[in-house]
N, C-alpha and C positions, 0 to 999 in steps of 0.2 A: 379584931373582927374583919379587919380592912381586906387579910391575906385568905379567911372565910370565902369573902365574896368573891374575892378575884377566879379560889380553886369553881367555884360555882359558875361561873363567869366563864370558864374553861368547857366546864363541864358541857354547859350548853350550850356555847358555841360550836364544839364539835356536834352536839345533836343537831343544831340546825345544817350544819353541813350534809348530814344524811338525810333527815328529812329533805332537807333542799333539794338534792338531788333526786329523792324519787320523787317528791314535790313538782315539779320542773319537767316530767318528762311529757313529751309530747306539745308544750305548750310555748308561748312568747315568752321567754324569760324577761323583759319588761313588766309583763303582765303581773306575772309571779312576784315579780317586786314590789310591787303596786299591791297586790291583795296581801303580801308579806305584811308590809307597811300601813295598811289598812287593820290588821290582827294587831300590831304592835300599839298602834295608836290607840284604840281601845283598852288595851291593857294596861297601857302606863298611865288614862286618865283614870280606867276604874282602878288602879292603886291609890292614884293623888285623892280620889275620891273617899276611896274605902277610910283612908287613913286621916282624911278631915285636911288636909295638905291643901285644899283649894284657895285658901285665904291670902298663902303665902304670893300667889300670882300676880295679885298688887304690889310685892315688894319688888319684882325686877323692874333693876333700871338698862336704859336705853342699851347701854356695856353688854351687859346679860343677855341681852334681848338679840341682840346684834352676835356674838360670837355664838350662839346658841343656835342661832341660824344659820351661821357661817356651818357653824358642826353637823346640824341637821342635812345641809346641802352635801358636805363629804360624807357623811355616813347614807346620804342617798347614791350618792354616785361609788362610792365602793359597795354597794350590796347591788349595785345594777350592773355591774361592774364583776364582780363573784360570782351573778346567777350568767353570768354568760360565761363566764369560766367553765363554772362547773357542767353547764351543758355541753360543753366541746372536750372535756377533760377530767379524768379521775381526782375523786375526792381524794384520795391519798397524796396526790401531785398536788392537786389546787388547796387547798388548805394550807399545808406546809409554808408554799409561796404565800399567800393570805396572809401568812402568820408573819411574814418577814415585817409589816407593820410593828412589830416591835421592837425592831431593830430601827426602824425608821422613826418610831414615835421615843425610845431612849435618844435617838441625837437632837430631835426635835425639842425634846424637852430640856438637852444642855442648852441648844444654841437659844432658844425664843422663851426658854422659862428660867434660866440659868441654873436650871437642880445641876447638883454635885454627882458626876460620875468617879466610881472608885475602880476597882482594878477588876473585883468583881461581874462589877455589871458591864464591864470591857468584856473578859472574858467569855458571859453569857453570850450577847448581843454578838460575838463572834462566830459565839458554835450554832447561834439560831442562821446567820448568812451562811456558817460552811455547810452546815445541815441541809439548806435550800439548794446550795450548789452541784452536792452532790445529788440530791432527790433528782434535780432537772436533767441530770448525765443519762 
């Protein structure tokens, strides 16, 4: 189910790149980020909501509470960070680079999480950098 979400995950994240962009024009991309962030926050509590999931919130501990912030703070500063990309530069350029995150988050995850890299996802995490290099030519 896990590779489901991921393709979904995809899915919509390119949407928000377009959206973003016409989203964004004319206006402080801070701002954008901000009422972005504002739409997201409603929706992931009416999820916890809808799904009866509110109970669970007493179960984090300080660990959770603490990296969950840490992630929230970088997932704030790369989308503040994107909406000003994308106002100075084509989604088709800015995305790509965007995406090189993946390449940064497989080495991340050898060096600070110790997963197993195989030859495979060498390979990938190759063609996502060469792919960015040339897009930036």
């Amino acid at each position: 189910m896990w590779k489901l979400y991921a393709v979904l995950s995809a899915v919509f994240a390119a949407l928000t790149a377009i959206l973003a962009k016409i989203g964004i024009k004319g206006i402080n991309t801070n701002v954008a980020t901000a009422v972005r962030t504002l739409v997201v926050l409603f929706v992931a509590w009416g999820i916890v909501l809808a799904s009866g999931q509110l109970k669970q919130v007493k179960e984090l501990s300080k660990t959770n509470l603490l990296f969950l912030g840490l992630s929230g703070i970088a997932t704030g500063l790369s989308w503040i960070f994107y909406f000003k990309a994308l106002a100075q530069g084509p989604v088709s350029k800015v995305a790509p680079i965007d995406k090189l995150s993946v390449a940064i988050a497989i080495d991340l995850s050898f060096l600070i999480l110790k997963e197993p890299i195989d030859w495979k996802v060498l390979t990938g995490a190759s063609l996502i950098i060469a792919g960015t290099i040339i897009l930036l030519q």
